[in-house]
GUTORGU-806072 format. One record per atom (N, C-alpha, C): x, y, z. Coordinates in steps of 0.001 Angstrom, whole numbers, padded with zeros to 6 digits, always signed. Atoms other than C-alpha are relative to their C-alpha. Layout:
BEGIN
XYZ ...
***
This chain:
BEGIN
+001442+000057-000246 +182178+062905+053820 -000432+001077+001010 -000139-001247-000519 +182377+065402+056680 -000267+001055-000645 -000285-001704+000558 +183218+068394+054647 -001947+000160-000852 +000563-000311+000585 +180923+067737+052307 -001753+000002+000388 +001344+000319-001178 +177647+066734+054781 +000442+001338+000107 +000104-001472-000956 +178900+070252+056649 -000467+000632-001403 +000141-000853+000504 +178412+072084+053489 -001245-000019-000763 +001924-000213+000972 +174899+070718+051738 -000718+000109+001744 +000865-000213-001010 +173636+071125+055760 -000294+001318-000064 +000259-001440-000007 +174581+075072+055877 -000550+000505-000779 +000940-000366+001324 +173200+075242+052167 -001170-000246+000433 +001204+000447-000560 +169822+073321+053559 -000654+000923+001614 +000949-000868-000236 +169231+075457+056245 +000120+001613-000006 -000260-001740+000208 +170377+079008+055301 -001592+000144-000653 +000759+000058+001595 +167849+078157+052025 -001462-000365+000915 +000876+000223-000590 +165155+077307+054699 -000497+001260+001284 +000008-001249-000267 +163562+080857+055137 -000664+000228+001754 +000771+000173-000884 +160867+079680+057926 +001054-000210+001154 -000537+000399-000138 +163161+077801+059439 +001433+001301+001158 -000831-001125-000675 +165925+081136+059990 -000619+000986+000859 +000350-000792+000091 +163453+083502+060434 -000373-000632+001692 +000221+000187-001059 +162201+081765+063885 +000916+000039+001718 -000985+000167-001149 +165730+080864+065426 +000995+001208-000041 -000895-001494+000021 +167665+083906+063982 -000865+001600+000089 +000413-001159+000358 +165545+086568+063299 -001412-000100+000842 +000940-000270-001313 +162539+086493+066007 +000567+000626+001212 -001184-000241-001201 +165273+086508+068713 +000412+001398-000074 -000246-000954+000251 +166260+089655+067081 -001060+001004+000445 +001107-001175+000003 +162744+091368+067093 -000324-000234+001050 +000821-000283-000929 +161753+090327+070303 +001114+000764+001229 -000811-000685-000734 +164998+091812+071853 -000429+001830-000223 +000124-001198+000436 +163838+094778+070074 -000966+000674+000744 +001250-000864-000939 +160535+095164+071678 +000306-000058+001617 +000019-000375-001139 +161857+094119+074788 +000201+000882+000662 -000322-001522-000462 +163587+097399+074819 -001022+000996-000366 +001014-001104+000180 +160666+099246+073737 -000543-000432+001175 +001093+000385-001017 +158694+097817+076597 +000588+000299+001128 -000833+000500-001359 +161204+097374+079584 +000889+001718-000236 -000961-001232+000228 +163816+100755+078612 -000083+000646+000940 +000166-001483-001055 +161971+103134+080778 -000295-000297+001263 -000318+000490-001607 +162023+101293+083804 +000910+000462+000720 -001071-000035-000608 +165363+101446+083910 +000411+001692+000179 -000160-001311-000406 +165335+105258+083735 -000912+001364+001151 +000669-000244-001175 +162768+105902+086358 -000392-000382+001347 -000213+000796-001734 +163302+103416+088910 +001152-000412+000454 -001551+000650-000528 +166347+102527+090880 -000394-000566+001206 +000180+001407-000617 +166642+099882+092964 -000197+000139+001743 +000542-000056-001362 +164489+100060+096210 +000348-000746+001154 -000041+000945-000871 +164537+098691+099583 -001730-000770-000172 +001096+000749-000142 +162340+095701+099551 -000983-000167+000732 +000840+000103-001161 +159387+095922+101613 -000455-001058+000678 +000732+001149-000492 +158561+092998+103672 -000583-000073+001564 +000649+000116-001529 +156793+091896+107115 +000771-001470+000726 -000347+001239-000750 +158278+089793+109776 -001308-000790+000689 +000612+000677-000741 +156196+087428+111459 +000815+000049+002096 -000617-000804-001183 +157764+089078+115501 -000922-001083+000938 +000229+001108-000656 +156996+085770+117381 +001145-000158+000779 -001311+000839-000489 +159602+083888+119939 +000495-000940-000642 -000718+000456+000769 +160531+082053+117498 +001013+000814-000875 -000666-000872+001238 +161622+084831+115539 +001682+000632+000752 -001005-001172-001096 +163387+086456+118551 +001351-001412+000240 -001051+001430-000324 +165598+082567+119200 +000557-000131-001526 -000481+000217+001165 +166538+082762+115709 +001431+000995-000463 -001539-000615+000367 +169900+083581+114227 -000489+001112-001362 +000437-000825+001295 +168183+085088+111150 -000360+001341+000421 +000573-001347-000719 +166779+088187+113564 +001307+001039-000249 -001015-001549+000167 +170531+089835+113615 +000212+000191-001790 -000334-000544+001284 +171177+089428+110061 -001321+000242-001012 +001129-000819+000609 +168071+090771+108823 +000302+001105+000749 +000035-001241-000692 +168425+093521+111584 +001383+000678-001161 -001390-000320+000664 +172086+093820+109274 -000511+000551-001293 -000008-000083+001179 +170371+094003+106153 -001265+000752-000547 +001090-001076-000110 +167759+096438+106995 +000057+001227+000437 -000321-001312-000406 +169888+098917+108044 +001070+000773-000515 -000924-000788+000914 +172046+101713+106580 -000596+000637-001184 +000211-000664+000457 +171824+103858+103647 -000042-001147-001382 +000163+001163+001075 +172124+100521+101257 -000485-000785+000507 +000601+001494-000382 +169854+098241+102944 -001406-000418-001625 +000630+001148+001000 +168359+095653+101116 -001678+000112-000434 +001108+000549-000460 +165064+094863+103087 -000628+001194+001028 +000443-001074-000839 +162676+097677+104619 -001649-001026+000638 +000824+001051-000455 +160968+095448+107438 -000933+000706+001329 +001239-000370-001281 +157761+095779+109501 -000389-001246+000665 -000036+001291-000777 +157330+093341+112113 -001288+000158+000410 +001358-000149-000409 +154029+092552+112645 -000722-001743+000441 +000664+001417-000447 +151870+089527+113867 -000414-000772-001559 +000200+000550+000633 +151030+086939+111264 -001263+000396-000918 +000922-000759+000345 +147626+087990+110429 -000419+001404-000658 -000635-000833+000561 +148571+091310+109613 +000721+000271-001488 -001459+000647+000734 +151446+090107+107451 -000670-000494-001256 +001055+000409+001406 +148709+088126+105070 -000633+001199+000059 +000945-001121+000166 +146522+091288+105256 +001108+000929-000632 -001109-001165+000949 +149506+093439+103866 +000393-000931-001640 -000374+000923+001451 +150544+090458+101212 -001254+000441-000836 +001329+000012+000823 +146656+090725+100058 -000078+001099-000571 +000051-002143+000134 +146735+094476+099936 +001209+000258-000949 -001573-000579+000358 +150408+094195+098044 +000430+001189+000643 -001189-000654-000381 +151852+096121+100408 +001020+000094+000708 -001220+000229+000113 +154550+094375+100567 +000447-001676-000461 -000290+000957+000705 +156451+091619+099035 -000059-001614+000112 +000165+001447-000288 +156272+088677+100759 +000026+000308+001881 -000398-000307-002004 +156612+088084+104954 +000529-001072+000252 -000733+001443-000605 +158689+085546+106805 -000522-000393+000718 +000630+000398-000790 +157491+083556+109207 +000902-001636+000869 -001088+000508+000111 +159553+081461+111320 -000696-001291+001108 +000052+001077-001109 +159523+077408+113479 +000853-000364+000256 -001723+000825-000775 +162128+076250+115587 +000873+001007-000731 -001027-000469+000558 +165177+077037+113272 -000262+000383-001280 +000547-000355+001292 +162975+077087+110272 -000367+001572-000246 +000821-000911+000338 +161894+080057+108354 -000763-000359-001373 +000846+000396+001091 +159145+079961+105747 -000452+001454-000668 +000122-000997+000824 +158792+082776+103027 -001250+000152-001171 +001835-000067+000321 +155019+083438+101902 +000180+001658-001355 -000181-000855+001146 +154755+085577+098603 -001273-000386-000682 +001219+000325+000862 +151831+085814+095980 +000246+000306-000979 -000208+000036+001156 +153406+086526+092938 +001681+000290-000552 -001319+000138+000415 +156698+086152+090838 -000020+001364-001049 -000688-001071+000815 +158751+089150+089957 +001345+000269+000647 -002013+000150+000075 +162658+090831+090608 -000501-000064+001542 +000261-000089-001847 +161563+091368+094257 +000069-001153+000704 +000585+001054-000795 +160072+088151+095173 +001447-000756-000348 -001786+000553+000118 +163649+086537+093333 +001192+000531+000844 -000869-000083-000784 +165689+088590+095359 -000127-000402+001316 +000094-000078-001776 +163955+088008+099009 +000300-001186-000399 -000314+001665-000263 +163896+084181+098100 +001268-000932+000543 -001663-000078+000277 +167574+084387+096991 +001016+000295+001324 -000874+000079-000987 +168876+085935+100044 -000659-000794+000951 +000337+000986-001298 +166800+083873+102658 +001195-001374-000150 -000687+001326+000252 +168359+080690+100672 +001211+000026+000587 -001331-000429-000630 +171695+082408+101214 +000419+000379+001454 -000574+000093-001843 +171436+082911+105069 -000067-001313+000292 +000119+001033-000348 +170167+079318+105093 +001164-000778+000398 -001195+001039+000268 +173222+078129+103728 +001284+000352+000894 -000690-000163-000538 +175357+079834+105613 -000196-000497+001757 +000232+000675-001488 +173600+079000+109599 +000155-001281-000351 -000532+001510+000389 +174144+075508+107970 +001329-000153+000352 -001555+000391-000367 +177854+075891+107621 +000217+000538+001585 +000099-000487-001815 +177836+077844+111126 +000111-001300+000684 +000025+000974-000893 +176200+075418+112757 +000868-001596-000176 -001481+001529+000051 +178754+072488+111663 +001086+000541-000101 -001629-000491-000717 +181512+074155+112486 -000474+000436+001247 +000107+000054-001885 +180159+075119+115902 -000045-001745+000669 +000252+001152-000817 +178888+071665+116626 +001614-001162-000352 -001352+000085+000486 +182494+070499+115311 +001252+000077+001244 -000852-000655-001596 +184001+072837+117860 -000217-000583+001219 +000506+000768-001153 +182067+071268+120371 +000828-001388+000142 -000480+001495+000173 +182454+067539+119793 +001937+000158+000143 -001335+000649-000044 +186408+068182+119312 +000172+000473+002138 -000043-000432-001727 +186485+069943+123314 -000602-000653+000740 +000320+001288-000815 +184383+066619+124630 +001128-000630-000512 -000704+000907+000222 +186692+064739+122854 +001262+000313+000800 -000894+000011-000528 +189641+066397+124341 +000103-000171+001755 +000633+000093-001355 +188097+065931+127839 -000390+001360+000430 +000567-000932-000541 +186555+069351+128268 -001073+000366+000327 +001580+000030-000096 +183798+069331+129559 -000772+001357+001554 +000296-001703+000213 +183141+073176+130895 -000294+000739-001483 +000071-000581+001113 +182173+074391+127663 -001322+000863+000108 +000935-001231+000154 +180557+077710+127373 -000910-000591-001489 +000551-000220+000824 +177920+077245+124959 -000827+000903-000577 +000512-000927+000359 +176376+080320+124929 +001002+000612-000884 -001560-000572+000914 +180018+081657+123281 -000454-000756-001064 +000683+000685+001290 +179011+079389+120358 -000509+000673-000794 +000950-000379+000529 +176081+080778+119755 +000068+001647-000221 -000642-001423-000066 +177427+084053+120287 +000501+000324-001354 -001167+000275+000629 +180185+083511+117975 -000958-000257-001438 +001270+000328+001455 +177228+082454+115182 -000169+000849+000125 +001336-001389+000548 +175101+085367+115505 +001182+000694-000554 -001030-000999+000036 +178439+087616+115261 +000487-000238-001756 -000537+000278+001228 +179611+085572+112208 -001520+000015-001121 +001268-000634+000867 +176004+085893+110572 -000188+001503-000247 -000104-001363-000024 +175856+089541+111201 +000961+000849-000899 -001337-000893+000804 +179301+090620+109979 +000053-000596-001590 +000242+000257+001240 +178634+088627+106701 -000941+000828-000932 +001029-000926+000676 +177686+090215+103846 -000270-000942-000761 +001153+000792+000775 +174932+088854+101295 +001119+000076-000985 -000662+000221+000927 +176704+087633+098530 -000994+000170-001027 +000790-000131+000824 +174405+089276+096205 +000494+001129-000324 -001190-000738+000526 +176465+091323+093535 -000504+000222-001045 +000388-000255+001327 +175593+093806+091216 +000937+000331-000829 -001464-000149+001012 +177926+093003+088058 -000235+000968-001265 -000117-001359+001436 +176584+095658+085427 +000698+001419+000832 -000312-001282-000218 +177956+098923+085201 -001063+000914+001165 +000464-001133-000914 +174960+100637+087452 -000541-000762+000476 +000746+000902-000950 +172197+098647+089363 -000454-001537-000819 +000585+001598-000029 +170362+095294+089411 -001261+000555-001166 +001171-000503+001111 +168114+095781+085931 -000799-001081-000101 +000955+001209-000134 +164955+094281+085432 -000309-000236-002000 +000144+000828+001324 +165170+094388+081547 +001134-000845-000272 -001040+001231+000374 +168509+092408+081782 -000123-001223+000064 +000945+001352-000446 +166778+089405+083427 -000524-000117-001599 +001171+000003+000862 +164094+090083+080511 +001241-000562-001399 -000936+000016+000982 +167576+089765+077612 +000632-001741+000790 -000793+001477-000924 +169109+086589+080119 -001474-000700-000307 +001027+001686+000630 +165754+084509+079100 -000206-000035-001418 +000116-000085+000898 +165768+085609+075792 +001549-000575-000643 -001128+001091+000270 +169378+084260+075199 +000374-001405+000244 +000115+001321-000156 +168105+081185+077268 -000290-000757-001355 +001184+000710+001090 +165414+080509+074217 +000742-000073-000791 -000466-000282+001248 +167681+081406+071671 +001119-001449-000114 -000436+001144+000131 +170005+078878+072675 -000693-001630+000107 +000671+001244-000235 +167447+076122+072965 -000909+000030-000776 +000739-000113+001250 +165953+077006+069516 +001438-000464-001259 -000695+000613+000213 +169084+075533+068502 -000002-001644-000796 +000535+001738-000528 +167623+071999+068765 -000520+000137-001670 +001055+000034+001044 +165288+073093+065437 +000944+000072-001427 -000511+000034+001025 +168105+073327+063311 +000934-001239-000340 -000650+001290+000167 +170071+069896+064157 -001493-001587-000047 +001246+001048+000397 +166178+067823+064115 -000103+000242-001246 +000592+000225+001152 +165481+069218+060911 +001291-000059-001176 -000824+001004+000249 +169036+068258+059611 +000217-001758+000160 -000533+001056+000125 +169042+064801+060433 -001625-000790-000394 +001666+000661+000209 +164863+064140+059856 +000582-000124-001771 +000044+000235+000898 +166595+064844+056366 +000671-001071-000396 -001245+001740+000327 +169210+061625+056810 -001141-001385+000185 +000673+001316-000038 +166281+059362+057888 -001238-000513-001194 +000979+000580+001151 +164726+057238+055522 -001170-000177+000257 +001659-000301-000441 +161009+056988+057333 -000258+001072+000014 +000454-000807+000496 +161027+060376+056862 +000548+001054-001253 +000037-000898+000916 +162547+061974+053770 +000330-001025-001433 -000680+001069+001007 +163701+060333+050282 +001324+000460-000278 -001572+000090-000517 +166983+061386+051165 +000594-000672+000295 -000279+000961-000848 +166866+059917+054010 +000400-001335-000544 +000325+001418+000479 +166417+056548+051886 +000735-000162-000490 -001717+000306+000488 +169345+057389+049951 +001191-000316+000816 -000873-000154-000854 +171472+058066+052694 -000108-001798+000746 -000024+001480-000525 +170269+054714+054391 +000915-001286-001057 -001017+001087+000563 +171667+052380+051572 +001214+000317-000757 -001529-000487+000322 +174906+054525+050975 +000980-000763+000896 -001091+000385-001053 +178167+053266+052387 +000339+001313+000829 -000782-001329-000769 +178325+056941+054062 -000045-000778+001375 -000078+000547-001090 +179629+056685+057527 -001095+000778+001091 +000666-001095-000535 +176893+057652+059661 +000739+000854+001372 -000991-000991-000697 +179508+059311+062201 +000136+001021-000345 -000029-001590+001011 +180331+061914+059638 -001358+000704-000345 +001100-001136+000480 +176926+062800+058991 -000527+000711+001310 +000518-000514-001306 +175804+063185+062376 +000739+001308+000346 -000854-001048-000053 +178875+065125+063034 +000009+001490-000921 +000204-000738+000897 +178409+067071+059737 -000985+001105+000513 +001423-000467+000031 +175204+068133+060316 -000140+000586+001458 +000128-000799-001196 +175813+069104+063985 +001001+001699-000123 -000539-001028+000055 +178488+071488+062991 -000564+000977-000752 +000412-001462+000423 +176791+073112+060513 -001117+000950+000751 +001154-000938-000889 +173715+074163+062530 +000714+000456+001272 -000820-000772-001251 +176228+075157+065733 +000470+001172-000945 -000417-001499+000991 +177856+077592+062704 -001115+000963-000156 +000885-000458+000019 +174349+078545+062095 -000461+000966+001198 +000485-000158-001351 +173417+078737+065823 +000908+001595+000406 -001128-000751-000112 +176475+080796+066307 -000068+001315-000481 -000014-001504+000227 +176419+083316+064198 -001684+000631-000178 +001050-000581-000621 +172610+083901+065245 +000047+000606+001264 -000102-000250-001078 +173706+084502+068783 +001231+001223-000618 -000801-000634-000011 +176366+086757+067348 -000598+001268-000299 +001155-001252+000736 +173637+089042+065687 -000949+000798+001376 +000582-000548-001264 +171837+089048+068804 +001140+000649+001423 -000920-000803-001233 +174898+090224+071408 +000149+001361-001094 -000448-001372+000094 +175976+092538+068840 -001543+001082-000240 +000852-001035-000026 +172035+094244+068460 +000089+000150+001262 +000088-000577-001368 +171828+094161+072209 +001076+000844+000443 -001142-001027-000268 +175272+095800+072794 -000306+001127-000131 -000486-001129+000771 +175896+098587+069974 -001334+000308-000280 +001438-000470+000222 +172043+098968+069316 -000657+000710+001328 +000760-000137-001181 +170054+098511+072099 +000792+000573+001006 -000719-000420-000225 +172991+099388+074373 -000121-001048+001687 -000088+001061-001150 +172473+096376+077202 +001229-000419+000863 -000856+000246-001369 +174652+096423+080143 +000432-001185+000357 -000461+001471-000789 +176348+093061+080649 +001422+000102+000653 -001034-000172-001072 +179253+094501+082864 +000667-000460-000568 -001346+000519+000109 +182394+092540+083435 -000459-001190-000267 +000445+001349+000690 +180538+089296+082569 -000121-000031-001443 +000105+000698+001365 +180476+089179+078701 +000426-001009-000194 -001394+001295+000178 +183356+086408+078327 -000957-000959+000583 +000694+000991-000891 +181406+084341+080555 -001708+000037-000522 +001409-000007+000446 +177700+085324+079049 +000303-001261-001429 +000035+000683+001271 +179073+084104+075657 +000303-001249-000015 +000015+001577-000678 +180487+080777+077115 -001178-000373+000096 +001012+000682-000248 +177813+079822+078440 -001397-000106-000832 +000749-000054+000240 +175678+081056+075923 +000084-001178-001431 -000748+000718+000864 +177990+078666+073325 -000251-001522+000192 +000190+001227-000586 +177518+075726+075983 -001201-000621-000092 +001664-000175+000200 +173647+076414+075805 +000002-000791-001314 +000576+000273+001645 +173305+076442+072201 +000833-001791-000600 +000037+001968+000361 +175417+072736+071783 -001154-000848+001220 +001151+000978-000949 +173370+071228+074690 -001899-000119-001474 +001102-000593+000707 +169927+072907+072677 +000186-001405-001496 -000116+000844+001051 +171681+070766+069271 +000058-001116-000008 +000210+001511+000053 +172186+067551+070476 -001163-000848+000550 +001319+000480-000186 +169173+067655+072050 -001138-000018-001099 +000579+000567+001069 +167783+067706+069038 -000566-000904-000953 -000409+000861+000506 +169188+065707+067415 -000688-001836+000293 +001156+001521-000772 +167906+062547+069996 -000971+000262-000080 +001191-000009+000074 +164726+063691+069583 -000211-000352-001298 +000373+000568+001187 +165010+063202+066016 +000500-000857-000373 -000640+001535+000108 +166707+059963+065973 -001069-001486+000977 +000469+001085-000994 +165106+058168+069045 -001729+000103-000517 +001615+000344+000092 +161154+059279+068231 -000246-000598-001145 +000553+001009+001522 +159804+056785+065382 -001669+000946-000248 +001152-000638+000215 +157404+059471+064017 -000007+000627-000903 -000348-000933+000845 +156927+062176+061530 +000303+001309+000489 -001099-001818-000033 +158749+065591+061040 -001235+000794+000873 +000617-001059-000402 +155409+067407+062593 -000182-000216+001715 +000160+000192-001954 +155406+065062+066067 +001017+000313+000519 -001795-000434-000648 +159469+065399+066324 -000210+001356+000133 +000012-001849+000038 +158847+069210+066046 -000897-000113+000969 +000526-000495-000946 +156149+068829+068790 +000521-000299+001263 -000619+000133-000930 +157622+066883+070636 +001549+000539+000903 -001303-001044-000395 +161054+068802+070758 -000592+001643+000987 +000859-001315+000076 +158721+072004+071457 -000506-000031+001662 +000249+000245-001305 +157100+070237+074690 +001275-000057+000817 -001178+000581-000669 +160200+069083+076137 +000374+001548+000236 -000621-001296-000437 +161888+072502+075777 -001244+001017+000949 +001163-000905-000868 +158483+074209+077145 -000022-000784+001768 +000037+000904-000842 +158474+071522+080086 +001378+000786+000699 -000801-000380-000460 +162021+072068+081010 +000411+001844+000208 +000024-001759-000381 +161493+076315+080785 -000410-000318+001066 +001286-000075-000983 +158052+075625+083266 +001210-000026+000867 -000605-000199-001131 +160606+074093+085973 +001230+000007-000057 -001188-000576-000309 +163731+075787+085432 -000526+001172+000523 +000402-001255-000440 +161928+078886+086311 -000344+001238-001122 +000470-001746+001147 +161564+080984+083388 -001048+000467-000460 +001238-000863+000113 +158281+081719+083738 -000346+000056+001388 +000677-000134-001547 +158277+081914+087513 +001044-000492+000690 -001024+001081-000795 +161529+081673+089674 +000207-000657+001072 -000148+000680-001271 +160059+080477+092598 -000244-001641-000234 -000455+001125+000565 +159422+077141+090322 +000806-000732+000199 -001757+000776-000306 +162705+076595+090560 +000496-000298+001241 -000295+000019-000982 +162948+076767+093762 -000837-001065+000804 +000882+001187-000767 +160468+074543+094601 +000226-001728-000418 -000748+001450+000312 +162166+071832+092292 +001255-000224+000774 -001168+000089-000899 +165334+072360+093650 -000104-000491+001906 -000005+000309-001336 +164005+072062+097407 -000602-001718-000176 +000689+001358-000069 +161571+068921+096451 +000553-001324-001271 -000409+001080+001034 +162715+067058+093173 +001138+000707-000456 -001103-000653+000349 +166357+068541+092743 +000623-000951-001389 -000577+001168+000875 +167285+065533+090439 -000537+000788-001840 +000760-000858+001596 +164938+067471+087496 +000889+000891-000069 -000645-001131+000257 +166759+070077+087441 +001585+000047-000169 -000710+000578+000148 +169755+068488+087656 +000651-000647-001549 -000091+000636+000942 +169126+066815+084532 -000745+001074-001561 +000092-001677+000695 +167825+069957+082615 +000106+000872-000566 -000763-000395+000959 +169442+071355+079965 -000389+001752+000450 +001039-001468-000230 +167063+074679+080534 +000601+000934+001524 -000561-000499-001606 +167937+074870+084452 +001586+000183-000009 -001386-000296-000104 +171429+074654+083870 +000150+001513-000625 -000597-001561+000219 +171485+078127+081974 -000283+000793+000254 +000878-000414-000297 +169079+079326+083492 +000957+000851+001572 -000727+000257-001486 +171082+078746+086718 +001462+000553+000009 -001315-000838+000665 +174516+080036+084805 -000390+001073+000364 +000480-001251+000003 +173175+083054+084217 -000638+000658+001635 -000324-000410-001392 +171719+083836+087794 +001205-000301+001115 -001304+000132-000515 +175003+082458+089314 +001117+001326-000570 -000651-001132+000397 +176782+085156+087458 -000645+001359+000466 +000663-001097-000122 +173952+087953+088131 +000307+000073+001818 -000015+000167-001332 +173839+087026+092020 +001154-000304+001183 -001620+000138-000775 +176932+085738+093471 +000947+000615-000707 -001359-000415+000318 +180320+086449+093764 +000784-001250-000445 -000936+001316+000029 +182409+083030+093494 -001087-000707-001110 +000046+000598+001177 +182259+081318+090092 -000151-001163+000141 +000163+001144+000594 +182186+078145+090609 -001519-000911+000148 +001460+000297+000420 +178410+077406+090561 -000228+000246-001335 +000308-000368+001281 +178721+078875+087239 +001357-000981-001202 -000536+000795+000509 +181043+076822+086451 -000272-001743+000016 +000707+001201+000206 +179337+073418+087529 -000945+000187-001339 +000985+000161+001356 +176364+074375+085011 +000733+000117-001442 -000593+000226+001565 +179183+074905+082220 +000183-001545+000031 -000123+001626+000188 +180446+071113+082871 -001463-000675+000015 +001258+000484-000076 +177066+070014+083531 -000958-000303-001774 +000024-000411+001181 +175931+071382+080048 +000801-000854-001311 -000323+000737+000952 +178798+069511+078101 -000015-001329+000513 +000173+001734+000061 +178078+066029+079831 -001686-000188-000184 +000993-000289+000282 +174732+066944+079008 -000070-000302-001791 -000098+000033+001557 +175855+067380+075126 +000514-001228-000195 -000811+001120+000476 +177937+064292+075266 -000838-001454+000012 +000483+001701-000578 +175672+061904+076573 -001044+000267-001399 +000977-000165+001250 +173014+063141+073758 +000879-000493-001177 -000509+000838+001340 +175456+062482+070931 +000139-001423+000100 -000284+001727-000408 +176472+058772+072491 -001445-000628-000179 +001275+000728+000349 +172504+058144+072437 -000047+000365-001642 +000091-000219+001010 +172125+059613+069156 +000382-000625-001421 -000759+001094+000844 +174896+058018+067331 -000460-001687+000015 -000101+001528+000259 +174300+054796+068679 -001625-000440-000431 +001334+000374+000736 +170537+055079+067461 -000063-000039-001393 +000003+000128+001399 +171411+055936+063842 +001028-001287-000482 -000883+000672-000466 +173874+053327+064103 -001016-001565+000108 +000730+001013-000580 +171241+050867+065100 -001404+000110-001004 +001151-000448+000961 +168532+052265+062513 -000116-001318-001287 -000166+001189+001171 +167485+049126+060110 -001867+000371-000722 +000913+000261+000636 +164492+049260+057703 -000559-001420-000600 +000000+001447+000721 +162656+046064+056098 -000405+000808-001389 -000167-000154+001729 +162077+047784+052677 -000030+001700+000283 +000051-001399+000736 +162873+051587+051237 -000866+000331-001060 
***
């Protein structure tokens, strides 16, 4: 029953022209224009120092963030090209765009003021987050140090050495922000990394409109299939593999135009793009799938409703704005968490931005208990599916 489910699915949607033409062949053309649009960026701009404004308060000056900005504003590769100016100012340059955002700092806090999302405003965000996290670990391992030298009865303790000892270890750190293509940080690669998001989460349209054809409220298939002894295990299963085959070798069309065509820079990360882009596209199918099992509706609300959901989960993963994301992650982290969208979203800049893998490796596991828990609902809804007349 397997075999033969996998093989009238791949017949059903090869033979379903609309159908290809959206999840295989759009993906294609809009990679196409992206390189008509984005191309000549990359051959007339290289990658600036960021302009921003400090907010040059006593707060700013008691802050650990002062040396490693002073670190990362200086040299012949700095990052951040900073003007320290009073607050007032600082919005009067944001208004004027001229410059990217300004910091502004309380107590230990800093707060990062911007007016619009682009690569700039993602990178200042990105490294602030990343000093955050690090005066975090600092400071619990200083206060660590402390507590064990009361505990041992010492109680002379230099604490200015501490704090010393922080700034020094902030300073000498470098930003773990890593460019993995062959030449700089590109802004049409971003533009190809959301377009392989969609592609894998257009996925979804080929395992709903496989199994809308097993249910009997909506097809006369379906109606057959309902009072067959088939096992519905095998069909589910059936019908997921063939649209992942499908899925599959749509994403295969699209690496190899972006490669050998277009000629898109994905460095020493491929191996790891295509993972994750593999992990994507089953998450994308079984989410489908529950959408077209669990909603009691017809084929045009399951298609809207699949449509919202994936548009919903773009909005706050960030892919239309990555300070979004950042604002879920600081206030409702649990969304994003749960996310199918944010997880590859979040792959993919974990690979572009850091060095150490294993953030990019939570969103791969994340991703298949993501796929697993969708089939376990799925199954046990068709499974549970009863009609009072066909």
């Amino acid at each position: 029953m397997f075999v033969h489910n996998f093989k009238y699915s791949l017949a059903l949607l090869l033979k379903n022209r609309q159908l290809v033409f959206w999840t295989i062949a759009f993906p294609l053309i809009m990679a196409v224009l992206f390189n008509m649009a984005f191309s000549n960026i990359e051959n007339e701009e290289a990658f600036d120092a960021i302009h921003i404004a400090v907010v040059d308060d006593k707060d700013f000056h008691s802050s650990i963030f002062k040396t490693a900005l002073e670190e990362l504003s200086s040299g012949d590769d700095k990052i951040f090209e900073i003007e320290y100016t009073d607050k007032t100012k600082a919005q009067e340059l944001l208004e004027n765009n001229e410059i990217t955002g300004y910091l502004s700092f309380s107590g230990d806090d800093v707060k990062v003021t911007i007016n619009s999302n682009g690569t700039s405003e993602t990178i200042l965000c990105y490294i602030i987050d990343e000093i955050k996290s690090d005066i975090a670990v600092i400071t619990e391992i200083g206060t660590e140090a402390v507590k064990n030298e009361i505990m041992a009865g010492n109680t002379d303790i230099d604490y200015e050495k501490y704090y010393k000892d922080a700034s020094e270890l902030v300073t000498n750190s470098e930003v773990n922000l890593k460019d993995t293509s062959n030449h700089h940080l590109s802004y049409v690669m971003i533009e190809y990394y959301s377009l392989i998001a969609m592609t894998c989460l257009y996925s979804g349209l080929f395992s709903m409109t496989l199994v809308n054809y097993k249910l009997a409220n909506v097809s006369a298939v379906g109606k057959r299939t309902a009072v067959s002894p088939a096992k519905k295990g095998g069909m589910l299963f059936g019908s997921l593999a063939a649209g992942f085959v499908v899925q599959l070798a749509g994403l295969l069309l699209l690496f190899l135009l972006m490669i050998f065509v277009i000629g898109a820079d994905f460095g020493t990360n491929l191996a790891m793009i295509l993972t994750l882009s593999v992990f994507g596209s089953l998450a994308g199918l079984t989410m489908g799938i529950a959408v077209a099992v669990l909603i009691k509706a017809g084929e045009n609300a399951k298609l809207t409703a699949l449509i919202g959901i994936t548009m919903a989960g773009s909005f706050l993963s960030g892919m239309m704005g990555i300070t979004m994301k950042n604002v879920i992650d600081k206030n409702v982290p649990i969304l994003n968490k749960i996310n199918p969208v944010a997880m590859i979203t979040d792959g993919f800049y974990a690979l572009y931005y850091y060095d150490t893998p294993e953030r990019f490796y939570i969103d791969l596991i994340s991703l298949a208990v993501f796929s697993a828990v969708m089939l376990i609902i799925s199954w046990g809804g068709l499974r549970r599916q009863r009609y009072d007349s066909l």
